[in-house]
C-alpha positions in Angstrom: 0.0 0.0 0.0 2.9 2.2 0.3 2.4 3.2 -3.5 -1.3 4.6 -2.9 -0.4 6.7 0.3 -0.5 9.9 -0.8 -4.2 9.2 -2.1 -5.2 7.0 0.3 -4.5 9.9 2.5 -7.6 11.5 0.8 -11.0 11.3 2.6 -12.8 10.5 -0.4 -10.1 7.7 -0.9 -8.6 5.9 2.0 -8.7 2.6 2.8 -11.6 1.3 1.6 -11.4 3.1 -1.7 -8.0 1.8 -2.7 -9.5 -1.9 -1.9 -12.1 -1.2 -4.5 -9.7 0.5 -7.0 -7.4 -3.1 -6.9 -10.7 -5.0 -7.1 -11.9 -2.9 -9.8 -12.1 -4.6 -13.8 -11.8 -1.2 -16.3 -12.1 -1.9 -20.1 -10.5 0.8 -22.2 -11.8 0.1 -25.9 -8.8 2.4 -27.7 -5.3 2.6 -26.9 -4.8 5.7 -29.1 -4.3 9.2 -27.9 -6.9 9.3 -25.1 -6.2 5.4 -23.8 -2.6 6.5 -23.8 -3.6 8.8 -21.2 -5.9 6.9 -19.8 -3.9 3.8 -19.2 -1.3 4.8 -17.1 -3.4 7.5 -14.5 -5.4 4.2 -13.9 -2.6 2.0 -13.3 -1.0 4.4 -11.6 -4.6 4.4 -9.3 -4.0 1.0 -8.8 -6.8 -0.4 -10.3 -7.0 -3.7 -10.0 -7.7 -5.3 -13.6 -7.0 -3.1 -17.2 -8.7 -4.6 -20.2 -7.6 -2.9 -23.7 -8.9 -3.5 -26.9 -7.7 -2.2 -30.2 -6.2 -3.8 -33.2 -4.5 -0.8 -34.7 -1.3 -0.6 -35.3 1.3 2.3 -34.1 2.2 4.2 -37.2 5.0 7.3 -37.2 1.6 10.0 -36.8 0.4 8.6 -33.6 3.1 9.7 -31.9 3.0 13.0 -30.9 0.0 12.2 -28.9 0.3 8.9 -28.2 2.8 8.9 -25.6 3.1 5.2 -24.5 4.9 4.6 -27.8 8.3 5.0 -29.2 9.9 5.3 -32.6 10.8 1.9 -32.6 7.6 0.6 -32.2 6.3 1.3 -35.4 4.1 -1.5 -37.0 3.1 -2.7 -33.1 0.2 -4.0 -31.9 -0.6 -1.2 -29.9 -2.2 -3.1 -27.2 1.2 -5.1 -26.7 3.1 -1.9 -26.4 0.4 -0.6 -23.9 0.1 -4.0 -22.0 4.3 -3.8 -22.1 3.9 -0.8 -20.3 1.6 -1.6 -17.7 3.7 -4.5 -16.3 6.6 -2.4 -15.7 4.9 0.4 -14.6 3.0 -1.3 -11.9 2.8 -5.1 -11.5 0.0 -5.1 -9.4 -2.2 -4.8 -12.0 -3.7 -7.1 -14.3 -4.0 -6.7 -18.0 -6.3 -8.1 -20.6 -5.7 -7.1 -23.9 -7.2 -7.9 -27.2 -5.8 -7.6 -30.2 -8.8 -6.8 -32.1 -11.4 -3.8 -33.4 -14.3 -4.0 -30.8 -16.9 -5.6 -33.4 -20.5 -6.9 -32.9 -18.9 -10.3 -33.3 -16.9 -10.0 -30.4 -18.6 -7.1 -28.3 -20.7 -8.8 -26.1 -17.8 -11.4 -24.9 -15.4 -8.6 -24.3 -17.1 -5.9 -22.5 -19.4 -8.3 -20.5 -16.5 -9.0 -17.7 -16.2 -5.2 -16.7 -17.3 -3.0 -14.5 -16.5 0.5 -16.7 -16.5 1.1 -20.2 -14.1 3.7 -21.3 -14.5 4.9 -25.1 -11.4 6.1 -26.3 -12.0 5.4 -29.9 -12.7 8.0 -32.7 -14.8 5.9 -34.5 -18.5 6.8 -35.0 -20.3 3.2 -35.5 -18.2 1.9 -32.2 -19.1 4.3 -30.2 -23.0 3.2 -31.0 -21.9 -0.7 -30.2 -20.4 0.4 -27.1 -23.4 2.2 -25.9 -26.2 -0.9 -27.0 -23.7 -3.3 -25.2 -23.3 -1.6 -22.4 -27.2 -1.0 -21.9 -27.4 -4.6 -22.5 -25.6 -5.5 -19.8 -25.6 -2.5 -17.2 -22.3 -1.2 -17.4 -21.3 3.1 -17.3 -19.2 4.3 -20.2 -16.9 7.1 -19.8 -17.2 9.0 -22.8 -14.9 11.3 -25.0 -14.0 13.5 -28.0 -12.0 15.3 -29.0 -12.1 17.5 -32.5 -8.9 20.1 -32.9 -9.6 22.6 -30.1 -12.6 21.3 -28.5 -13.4 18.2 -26.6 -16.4 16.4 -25.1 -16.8 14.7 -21.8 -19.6 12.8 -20.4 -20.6 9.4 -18.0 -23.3 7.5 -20.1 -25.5 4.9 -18.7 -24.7 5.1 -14.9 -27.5 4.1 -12.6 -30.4 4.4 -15.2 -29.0 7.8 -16.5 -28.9 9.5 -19.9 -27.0 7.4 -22.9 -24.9 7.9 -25.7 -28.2 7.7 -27.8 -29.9 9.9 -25.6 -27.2 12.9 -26.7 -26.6 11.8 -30.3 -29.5 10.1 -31.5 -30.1 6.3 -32.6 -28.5 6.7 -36.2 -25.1 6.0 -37.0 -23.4 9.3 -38.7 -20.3 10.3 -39.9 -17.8 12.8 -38.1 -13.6 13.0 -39.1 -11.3 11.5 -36.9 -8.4 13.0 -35.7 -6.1 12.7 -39.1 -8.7 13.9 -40.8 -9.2 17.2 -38.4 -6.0 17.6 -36.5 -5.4 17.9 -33.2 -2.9 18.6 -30.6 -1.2 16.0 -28.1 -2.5 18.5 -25.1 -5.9 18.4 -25.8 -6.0 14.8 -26.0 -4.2 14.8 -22.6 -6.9 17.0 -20.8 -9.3 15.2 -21.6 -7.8 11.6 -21.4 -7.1 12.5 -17.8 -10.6 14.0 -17.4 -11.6 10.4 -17.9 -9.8 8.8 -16.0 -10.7 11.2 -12.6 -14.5 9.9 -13.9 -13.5 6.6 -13.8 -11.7 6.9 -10.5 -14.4 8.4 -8.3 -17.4 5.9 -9.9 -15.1 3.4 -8.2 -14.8 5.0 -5.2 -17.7 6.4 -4.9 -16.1 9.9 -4.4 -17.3 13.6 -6.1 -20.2 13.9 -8.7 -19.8 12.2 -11.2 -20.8 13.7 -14.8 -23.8 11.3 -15.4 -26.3 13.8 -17.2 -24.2 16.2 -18.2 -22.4 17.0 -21.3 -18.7 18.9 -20.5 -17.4 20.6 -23.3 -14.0 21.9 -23.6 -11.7 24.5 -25.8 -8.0 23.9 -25.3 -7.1 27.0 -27.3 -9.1 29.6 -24.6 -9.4 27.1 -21.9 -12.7 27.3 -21.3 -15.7 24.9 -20.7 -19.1 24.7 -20.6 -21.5 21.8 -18.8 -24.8 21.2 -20.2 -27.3 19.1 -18.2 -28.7 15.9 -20.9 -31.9 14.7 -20.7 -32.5 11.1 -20.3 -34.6 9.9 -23.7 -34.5 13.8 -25.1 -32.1 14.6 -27.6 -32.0 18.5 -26.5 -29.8 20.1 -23.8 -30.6 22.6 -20.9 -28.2 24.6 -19.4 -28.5 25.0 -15.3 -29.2 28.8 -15.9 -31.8 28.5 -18.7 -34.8 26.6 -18.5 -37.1 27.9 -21.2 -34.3 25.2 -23.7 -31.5 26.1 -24.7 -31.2 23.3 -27.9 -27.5 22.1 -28.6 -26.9 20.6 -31.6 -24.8 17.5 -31.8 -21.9 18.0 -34.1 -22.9 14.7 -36.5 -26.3 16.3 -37.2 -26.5 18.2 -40.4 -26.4 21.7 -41.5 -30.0 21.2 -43.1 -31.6 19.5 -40.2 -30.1 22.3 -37.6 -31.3 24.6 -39.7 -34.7 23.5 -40.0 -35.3 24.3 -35.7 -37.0 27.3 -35.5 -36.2 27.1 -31.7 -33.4 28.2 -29.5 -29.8 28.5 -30.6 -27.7 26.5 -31.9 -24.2 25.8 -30.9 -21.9 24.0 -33.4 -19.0 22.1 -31.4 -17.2 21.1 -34.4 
């Protein structure tokens, strides 16, 4: 225990909470720029078991953001590097990996075991099979984007709350990734870390966690703004403004936005 002191010496920690963080089971489903982050602030935590599932590759690009990696691991499963790590970091922890796109073949299997979901992948139709699977079976998913400057933060599906389909709708859409839009390393860090904190207190049951509301976050002016999400209602009420304030997911399109003759619309592209 004498890694965890200085947070066991935490109220919202002690004790108890660091025996629930090494009994804890955490899947990360991404080991890009935000599981990069992600990974090792958990570990670090001690949480007990680490699942990580992604069968991309580490390619020269990923680099500047993903910082498990190094130059010579390019062409790497990525989850080998990032199980590599773990062990050396802090064998304590267990690791699960699978070296595999999550899939609806193997969805069910994989996430089933786990106690959090953590989406750390930029890819549109996972992030739907994430959030079905994880209604199925009852588990909280720790959600994020990021696009250039801004970012997105949320807890989906925690004790009967709000969804990922209750923010975004039940149809699949198209958004660019991060080669397509750019991005800097920093903002992926913020908000990886921002992730793991959510993560962290659901397990021990510390702080409020960020079930029913939507952060969002701009790196360049350092700024953010938390709207409250609706559970079943695909519109979203600031605290401060209850006649509706309508924010308008960033997959939607220009014509259907368009088309509300009600409230404003804020673009988060």
């Amino acid at each position: 225990m004498n890694r965890y002191t200085n947070q066991i010496q935490l109220a919202a920690v002690g004790i108890q909470g660091q025996e629930k963080l090494s009994k804890a089971r955490v899947l990360i489903v991404g080991a890009g720029g935000l599981g990069c982050v992600i990974i090792p602030y958990l570990a670090g935590a001690g949480v007990g078991t680490i699942g990580i599932i992604d069968g991309d590759v580490i390619e020269e690009s990923n680099l500047h953001r993903q910082i498990l990696y190094h130059e010579k691991d390019i062409g790497q499963f990525k989850t080998q590097k990032a199980a590599d790590y773990l062990r050396k970091f802090n064998a304590n922890v267990n690791v699960e990996v699978y070296d595999d796109f999550l899939h609806k073949g193997n969805a069910g299997t994989v996430i089933r075991p786990y106690d959090i979901v953590v989406d750390a992948t930029d890819t549109i139709d996972v992030r739907y099979l994430i959030n079905a699977e994880a209604e199925r079976y009852h588990k909280p998913v720790v959600y994020a984007s990021v696009y250039q400057h801004e970012a997105q933060l949320s807890v989906f599906n925690y004790k009967g709350g709000p969804t990922y389909s209750c923010v975004f709708g039940e149809q699949v859409n198209r958004a660019p990734n991060c080669s397509q839009g750019g991005v800097l390393g920093t903002t992926v860090g913020i908000i990886g870390i921002m992730q793991a904190n959510e993560v962290i207190k659901m397990i021990v049951g510390a702080g409020v966690v960020l079930s029913g509301r939507l952060l969002v976050y701009n790196s360049l002016t350092n700024t953010q703004d938390i709207f409250e999400i609706s559970k079943k209602e695909k519109n979203i009420e600031t605290n401060d403004q209850a006649s509706g304030l309508a924010l308008t997911s960033c997959y939607g399109t220009a014509r259907e936005a368009g088309s509300s003759t009600n409230g404003i619309i804020i673009d988060l592209r």
